[in-house]
C-alpha positions in Angstrom: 47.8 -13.8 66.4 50.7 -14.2 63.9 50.8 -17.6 61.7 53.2 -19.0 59.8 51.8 -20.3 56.2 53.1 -23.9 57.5 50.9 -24.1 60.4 47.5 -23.0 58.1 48.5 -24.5 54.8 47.7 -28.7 54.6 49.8 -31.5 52.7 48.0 -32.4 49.3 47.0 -35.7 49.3 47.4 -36.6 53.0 47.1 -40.6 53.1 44.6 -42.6 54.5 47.0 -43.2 57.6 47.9 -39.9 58.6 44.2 -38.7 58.3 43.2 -41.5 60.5 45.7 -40.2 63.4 44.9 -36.8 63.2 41.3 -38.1 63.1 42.1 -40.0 66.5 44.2 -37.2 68.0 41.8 -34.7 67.5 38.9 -36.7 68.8 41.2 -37.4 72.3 41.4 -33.3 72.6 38.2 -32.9 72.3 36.9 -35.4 74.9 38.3 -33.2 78.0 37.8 -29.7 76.0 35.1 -27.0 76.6 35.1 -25.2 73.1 35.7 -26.5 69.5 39.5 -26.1 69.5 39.9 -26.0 65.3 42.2 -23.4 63.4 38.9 -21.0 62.5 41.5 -17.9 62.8 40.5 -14.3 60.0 43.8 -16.2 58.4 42.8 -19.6 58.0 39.7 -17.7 56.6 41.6 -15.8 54.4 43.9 -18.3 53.4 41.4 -20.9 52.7 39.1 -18.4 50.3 42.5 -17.3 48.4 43.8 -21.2 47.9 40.7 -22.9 47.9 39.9 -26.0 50.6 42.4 -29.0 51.1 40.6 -31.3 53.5 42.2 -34.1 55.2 39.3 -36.6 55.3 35.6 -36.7 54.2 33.3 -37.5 57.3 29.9 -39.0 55.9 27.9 -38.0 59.7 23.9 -37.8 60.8 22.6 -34.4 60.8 21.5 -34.4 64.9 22.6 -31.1 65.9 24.9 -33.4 68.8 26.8 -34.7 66.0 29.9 -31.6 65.6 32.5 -33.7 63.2 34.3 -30.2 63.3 34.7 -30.2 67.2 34.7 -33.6 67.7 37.9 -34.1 65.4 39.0 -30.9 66.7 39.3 -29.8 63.1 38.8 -25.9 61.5 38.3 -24.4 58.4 39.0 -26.5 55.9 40.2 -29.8 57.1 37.6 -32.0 56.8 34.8 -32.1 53.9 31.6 -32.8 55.7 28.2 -34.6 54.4 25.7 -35.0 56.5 22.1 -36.3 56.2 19.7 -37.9 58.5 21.0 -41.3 59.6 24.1 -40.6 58.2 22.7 -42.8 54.9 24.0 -42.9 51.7 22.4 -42.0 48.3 23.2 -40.6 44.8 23.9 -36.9 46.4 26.1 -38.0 49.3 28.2 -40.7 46.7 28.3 -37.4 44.5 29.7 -35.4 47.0 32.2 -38.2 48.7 33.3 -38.1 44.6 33.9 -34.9 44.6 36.0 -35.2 47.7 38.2 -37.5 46.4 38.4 -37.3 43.0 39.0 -33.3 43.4 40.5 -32.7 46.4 42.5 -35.4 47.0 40.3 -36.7 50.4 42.1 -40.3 50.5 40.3 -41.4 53.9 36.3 -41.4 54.0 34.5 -42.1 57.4 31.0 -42.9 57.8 30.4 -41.7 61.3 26.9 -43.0 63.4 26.9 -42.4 66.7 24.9 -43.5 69.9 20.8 -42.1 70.4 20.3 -41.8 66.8 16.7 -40.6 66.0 16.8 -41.9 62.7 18.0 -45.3 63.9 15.2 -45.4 66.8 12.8 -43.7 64.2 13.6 -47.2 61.8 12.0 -49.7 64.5 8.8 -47.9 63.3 6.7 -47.2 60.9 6.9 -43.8 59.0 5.3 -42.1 56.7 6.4 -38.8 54.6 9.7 -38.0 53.3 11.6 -39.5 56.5 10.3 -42.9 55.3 13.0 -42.7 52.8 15.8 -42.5 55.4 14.0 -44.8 57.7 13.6 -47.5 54.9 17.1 -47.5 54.0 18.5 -47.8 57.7 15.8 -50.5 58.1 17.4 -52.5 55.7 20.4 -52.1 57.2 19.6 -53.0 60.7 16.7 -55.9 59.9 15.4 -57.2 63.0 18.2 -55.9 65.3 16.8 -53.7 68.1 19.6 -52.9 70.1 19.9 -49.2 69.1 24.2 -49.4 69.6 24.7 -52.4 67.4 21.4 -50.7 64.9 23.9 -47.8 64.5 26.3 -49.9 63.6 24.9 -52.0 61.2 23.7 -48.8 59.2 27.5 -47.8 59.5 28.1 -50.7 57.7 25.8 -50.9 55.1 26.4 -47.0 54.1 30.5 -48.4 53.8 30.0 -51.2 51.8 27.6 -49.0 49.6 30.3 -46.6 48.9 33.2 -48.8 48.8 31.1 -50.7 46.0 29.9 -47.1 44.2 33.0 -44.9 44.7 35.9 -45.7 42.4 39.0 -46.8 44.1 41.2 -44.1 44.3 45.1 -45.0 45.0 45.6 -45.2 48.7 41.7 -44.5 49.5 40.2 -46.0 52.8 36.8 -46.2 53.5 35.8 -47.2 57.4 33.5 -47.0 59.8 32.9 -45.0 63.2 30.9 -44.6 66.3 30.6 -41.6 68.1 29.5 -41.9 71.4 27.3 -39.1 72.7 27.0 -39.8 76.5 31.3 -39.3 76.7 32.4 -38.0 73.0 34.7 -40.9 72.4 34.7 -42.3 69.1 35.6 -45.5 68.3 37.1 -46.3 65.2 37.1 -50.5 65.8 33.4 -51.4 65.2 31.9 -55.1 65.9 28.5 -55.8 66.1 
């Protein structure tokens, strides 16, 4: 298959906007699609390795292995700069890499996506011990007394976006918002009320 450097090589800089419709775009081909349908071509490959990364948007997701942000964006090789951790929380290392992202690359749109069934959500309504008390903790303190798991997620959406609006430095044009994926249908929704 034959590509023209136009079709693999991405804008610098692409604004908040623009990332945000190809966000939505992507996610409404993947609802109805059977295979992750991103540009992961020998010449994206190639291309990408010789001219380093240019990512459109950094997505801040949960680490369940249901959670794609590749697929469900419909994204390849290097469009979007991924972080993931349990309950998609946010600490020093994340804020570090969502830096990096933006400061480096030029990432001017930063999603924080939760999604529905969340084990770390679920696993917050409990008690914990060991090193997932950490993650549990902070989503508890996000959530409080709320045990609807949908509007949990969200509330730990929030908190992890007002964390790194507060911690990340402004960058011109830079949007930081929150998402839901929806496991059961793949939909995600970008307009999140509690």
């Amino acid at each position: 298959m034959q590509y023209d450097i136009k079709d693999i090589m991405q804008k610098e800089n692409v604004s908040a906007a623009a990332a945000l419709e190809r966000l939505k775009s992507g996610n409404s081909k993947y609802i109805n699609s059977t295979t992750c349908c991103g540009d992961i071509s020998p010449e994206k490959r190639i291309f990408t390795s010789q001219n380093g990364q240019n990512p459109y948007a950094v997505i801040v997701a949960c680490s369940d292995s249901r959670v794609i942000p590749e697929c469900i964006f419909s994204a390849g090789i290097g469009d979007l700069f991924v972080v993931r951790v349990a309950g998609n929380v946010i600490d020093n290392h994340q804020l570090g890499s969502i830096e990096y992202a933006v400061e480096h690359l030029g990432c001017r749109l930063v999603v924080v996506l939760g999604h529905t069934l969340c084990g770390a959500v679920g696993a917050s309504l409990k008690q914990n011990g060991g090193f997932v008390k950490y993650i549990t903790d902070e989503i508890r303190s996000a959530v409080g007394d709320e045990r609807d798991l949908v509007k949990a997620s969200i509330l730990n959406v929030n908190r992890s976006v007002a964390k790194i609006q507060r911690l990340i430095q402004n960058a011109e044009g830079l949007q930081i918002i929150g998402a839901l994926y929806r496991t059961e249908s793949g939909v995600v929704d970008f307009d999140l009320n509690v």
